[in-house]
C-alpha positions as CSV (number, residue, x, y, z in Angstrom):
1,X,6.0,-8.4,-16.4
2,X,8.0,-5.3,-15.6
3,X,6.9,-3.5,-12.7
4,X,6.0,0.1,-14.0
5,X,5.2,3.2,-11.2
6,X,1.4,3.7,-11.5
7,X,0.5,8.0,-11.5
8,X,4.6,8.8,-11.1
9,X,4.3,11.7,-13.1
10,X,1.8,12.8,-11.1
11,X,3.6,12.5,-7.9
12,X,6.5,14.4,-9.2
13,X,4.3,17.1,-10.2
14,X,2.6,17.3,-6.6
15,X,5.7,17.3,-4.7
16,X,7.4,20.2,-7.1
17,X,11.1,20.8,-6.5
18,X,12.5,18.3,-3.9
19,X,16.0,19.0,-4.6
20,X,17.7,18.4,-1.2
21,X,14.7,17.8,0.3
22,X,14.2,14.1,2.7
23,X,11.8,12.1,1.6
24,X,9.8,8.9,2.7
25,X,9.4,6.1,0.1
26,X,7.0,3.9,2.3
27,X,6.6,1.1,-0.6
28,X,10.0,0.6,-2.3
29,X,9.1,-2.1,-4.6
30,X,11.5,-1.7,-7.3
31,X,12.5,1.4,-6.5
32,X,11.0,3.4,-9.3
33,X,9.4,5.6,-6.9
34,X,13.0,6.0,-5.2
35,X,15.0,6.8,-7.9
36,X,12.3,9.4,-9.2
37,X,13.2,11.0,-6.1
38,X,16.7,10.7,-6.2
39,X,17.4,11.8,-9.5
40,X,14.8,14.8,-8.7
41,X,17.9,15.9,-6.3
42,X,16.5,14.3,-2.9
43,X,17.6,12.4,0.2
44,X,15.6,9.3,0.5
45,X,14.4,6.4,2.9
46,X,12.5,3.9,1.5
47,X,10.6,1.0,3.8
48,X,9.6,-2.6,2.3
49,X,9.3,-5.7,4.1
50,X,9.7,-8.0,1.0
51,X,13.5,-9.7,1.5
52,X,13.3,-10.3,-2.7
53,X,13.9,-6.4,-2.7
54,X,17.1,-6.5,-1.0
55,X,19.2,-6.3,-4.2
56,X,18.0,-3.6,-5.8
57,X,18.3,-1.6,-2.4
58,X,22.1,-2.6,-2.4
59,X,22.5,-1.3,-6.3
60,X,20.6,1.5,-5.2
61,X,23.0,2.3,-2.0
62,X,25.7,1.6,-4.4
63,X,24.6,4.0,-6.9
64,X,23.6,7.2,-4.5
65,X,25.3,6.5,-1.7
66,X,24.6,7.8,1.7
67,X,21.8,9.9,-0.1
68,X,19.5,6.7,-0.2
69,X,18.6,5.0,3.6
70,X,16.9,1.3,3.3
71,X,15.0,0.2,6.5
72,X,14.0,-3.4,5.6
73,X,10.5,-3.0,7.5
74,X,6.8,-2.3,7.7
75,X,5.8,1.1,6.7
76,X,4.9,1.2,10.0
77,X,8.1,1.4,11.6
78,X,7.8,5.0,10.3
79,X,6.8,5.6,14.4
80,X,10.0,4.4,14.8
81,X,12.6,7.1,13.5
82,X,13.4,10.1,15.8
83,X,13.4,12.6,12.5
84,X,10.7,14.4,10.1
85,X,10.5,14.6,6.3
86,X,9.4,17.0,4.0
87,X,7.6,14.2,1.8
88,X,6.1,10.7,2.9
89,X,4.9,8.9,-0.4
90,X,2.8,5.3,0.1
91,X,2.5,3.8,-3.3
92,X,-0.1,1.0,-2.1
93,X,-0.8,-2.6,-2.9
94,X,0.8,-5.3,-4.5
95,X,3.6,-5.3,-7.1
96,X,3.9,-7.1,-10.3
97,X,6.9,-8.6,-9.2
98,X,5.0,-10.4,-6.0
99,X,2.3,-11.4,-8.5
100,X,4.4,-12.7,-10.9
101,X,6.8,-14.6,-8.7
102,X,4.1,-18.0,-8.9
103,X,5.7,-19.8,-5.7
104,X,4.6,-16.9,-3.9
105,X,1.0,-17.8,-3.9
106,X,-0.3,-14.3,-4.8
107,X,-1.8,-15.8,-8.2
108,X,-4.6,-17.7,-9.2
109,X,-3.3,-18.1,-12.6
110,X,-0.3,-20.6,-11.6
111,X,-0.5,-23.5,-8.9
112,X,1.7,-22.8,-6.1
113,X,1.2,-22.9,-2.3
114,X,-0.7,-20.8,-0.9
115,X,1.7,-18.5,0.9
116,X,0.8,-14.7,0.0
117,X,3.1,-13.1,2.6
118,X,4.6,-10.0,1.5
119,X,7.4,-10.3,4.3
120,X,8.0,-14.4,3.6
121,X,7.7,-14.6,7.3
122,X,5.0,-15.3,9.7
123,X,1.5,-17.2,8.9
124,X,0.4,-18.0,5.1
125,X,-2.6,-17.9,3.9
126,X,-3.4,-21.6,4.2
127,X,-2.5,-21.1,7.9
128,X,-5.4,-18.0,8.4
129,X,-7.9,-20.4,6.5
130,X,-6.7,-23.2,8.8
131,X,-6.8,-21.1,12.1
132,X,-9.4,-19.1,11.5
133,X,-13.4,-19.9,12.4
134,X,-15.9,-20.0,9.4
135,X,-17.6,-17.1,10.5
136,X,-13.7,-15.3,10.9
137,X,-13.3,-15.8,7.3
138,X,-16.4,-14.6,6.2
139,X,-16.2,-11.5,7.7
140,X,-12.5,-11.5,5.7
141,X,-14.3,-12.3,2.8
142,X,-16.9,-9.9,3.1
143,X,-15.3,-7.1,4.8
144,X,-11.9,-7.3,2.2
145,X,-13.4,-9.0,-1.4
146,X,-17.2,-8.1,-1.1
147,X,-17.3,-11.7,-1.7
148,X,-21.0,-12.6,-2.3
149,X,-22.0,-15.8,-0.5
150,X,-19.0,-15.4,1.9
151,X,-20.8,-17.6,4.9
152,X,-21.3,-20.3,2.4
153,X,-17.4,-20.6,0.7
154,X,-15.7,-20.0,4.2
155,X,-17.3,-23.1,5.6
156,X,-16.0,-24.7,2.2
157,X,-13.0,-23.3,3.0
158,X,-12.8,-24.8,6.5
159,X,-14.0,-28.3,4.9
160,X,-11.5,-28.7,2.5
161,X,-8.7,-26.6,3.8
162,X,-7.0,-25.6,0.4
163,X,-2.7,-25.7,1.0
164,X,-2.2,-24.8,-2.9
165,X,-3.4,-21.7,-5.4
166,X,-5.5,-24.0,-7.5
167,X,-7.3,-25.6,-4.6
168,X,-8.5,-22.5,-3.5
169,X,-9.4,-21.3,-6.9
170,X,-11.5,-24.6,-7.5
171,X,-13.5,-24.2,-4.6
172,X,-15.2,-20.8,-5.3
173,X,-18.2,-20.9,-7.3
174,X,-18.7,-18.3,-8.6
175,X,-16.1,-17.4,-11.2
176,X,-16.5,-13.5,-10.3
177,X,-15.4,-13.9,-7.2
178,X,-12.4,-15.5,-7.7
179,X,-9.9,-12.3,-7.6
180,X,-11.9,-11.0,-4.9
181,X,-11.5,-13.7,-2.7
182,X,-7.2,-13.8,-3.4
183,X,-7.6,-10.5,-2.8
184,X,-9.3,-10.3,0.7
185,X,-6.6,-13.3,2.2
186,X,-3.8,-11.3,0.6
187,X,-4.9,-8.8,2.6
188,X,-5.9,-10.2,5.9
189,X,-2.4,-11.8,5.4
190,X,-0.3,-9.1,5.0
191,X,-2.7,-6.8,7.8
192,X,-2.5,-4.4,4.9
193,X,-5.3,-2.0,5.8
194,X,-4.0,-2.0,9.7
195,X,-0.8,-1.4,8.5
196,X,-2.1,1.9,6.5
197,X,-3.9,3.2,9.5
198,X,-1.2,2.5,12.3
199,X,1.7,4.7,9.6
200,X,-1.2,7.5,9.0
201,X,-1.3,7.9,12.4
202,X,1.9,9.5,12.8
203,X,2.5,11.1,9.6
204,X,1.6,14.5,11.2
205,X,4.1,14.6,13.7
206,X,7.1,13.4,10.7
207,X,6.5,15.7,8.3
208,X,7.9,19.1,8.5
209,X,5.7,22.0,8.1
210,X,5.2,23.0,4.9
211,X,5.9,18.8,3.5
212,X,3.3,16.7,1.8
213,X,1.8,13.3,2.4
214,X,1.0,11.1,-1.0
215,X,-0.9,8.0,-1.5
216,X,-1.7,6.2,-4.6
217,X,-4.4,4.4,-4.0
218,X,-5.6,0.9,-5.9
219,X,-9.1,-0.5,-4.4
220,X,-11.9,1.2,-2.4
221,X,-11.0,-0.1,1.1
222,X,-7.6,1.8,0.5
223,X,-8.8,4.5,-0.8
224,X,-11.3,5.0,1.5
225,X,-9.2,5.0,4.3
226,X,-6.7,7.8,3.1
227,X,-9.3,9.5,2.2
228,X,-11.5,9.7,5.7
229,X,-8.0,10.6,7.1
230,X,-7.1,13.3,4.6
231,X,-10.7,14.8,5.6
232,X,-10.2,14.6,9.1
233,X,-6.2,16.3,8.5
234,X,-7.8,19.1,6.7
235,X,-10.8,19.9,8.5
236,X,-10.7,23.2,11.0
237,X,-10.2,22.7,14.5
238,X,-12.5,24.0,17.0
239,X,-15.5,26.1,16.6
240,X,-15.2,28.8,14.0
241,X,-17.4,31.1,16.2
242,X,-14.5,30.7,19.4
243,X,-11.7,33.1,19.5
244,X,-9.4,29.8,20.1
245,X,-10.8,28.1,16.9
246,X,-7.8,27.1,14.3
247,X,-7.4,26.4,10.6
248,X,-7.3,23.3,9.7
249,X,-3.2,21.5,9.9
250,X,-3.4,20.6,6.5
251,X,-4.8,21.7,3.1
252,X,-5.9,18.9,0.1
253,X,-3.7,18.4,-2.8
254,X,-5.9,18.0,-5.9
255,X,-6.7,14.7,-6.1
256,X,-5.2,12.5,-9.5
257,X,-6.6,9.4,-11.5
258,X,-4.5,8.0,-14.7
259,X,-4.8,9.5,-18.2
260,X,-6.1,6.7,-20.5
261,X,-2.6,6.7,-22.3
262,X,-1.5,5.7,-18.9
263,X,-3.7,3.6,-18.4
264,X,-3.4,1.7,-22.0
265,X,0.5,1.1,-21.3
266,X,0.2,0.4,-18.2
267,X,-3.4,-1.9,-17.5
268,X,-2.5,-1.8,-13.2
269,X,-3.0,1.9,-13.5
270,X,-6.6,1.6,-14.4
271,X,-8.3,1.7,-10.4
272,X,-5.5,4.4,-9.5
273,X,-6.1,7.2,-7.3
274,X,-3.4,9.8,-6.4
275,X,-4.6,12.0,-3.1
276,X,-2.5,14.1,-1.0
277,X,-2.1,17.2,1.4
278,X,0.3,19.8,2.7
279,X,1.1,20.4,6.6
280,X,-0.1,24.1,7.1
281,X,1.9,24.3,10.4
């Protein structure tokens, strides 16, 4: 299945004209994201820590030249460069392309082993559910899949110790909870919602004043996350009634779900949300 850019439009539209602007393309993916901005007449650095995107990066170098930058990373090696942006763009959770790769392990719908690491490196899925304690995993389960029952499957879990796709999908019950519970491993594998926290964090101090922050969004835990920050970003500082109070740093960017002829072409669109906000100063 082709990989399509969920809400890119929409993006585009928020950002307005980035034409030699420097942007932050925190998911690269494959780089539709990127090349929206690159053809939109901006300079680009785009973060992934998936090695199977390598060659796209290097068509993409080819292509644009020292316009594009490719730091193959966490998004949260953002901390790490000594340089602001006037755009930072997280286009969040998994790709097609990771999903439809079956040896990956992100799929319950081939038998593979049961890997799930976005970066190939470090410890799989089968490893957490190995190393973890029962009532570790149900708190995963719980806390990442709303997994109903979770105390009873993770001490199945720790019984049987699944090492494949299909052994893990046999043991849950409840055939409801079956993408919930890839889900919630997935992302206790890949530290996914630590990972959004730790490159919110510094956003602030990369973006230039006057530059926007966008996140597409694609479950509740997410979401819920940029949004709490975004609130926090754009709430006034101080106490209104004080002669030292300020405004708040940043102001909200009208928040975005898909049209339903988005949504029709494109079924990963359908739990979308686009949020955003501009640095006041």
């Amino acid at each position: 299945m082709k990989h399509i850019p969920v809400l890119l439009d929409a993006v585009l539209k928020a950002l307005g004209d980035i034409r030699g602007r420097r942007v932050v393309d925190c998911t690269f993916g494959a780089g539709g994201y990127s090349r929206a901005f690159l053809d939109a007449g901006a300079d680009v650095v785009a973060f992934d820590r998936d090695p199977n995107v390598i060659a796209d990066t290097k068509k993409m170098i080819s292509e644009y030249g020292n316009r594009f930058r490719f730091i193959p990373e966490t998004f949260s090696h953002l901390s790490d460069l000594d340089e602001s942006f006037d755009a930072i763009i997280f286009d969040l959770g998994i790709s097609s392309m990771q999903i439809d790769i079956a040896e990956r392990g992100f799929s319950f719908r081939a038998d593979a082993p049961l890997d799930m690491r976005m970066s190939e490196s470090g410890k799989s899925a089968a490893d957490l559910i190995a190393e973890k304690s029962a009532d570790e995993l149900a708190h995963i389960l719980r806390e990442y899949g709303d997994v109903k029952k979770a105390t009873v499957l993770a001490r199945a879990l720790k019984e049987k110790l699944p090492k494949t796709t299909f052994e893990l999908r046999d043991l849950i019950f409840n055939p409801h909870d079956i993408a919930p519970v890839f889900q919630a491993l997935r992302i206790a594998v890949n530290d996914e919602m630590g990972e959004l926290e730790r490159a919110l964090a510094v956003v602030p101090e990369k973006l230039n004043t006057g530059g926007k922050c966008i996140c597409v969004t694609f479950h509740s835990l997410e979401d819920r996350i940029v949004k709490n920050t975004f609130r926090d970003w754009t709430t006034p500082l101080g106490d209104p009634r004080l002669p030292n109070n300020r405004p708040a740093p940043f102001e909200l960017i009208r928040a975005v779900t898909p049209s339903d002829e988005e949504t029709e072409s494109n079924p990963r669109a359908r739990s979308a949300h686009m949020r955003g906000v501009v640095k006041s100063y």
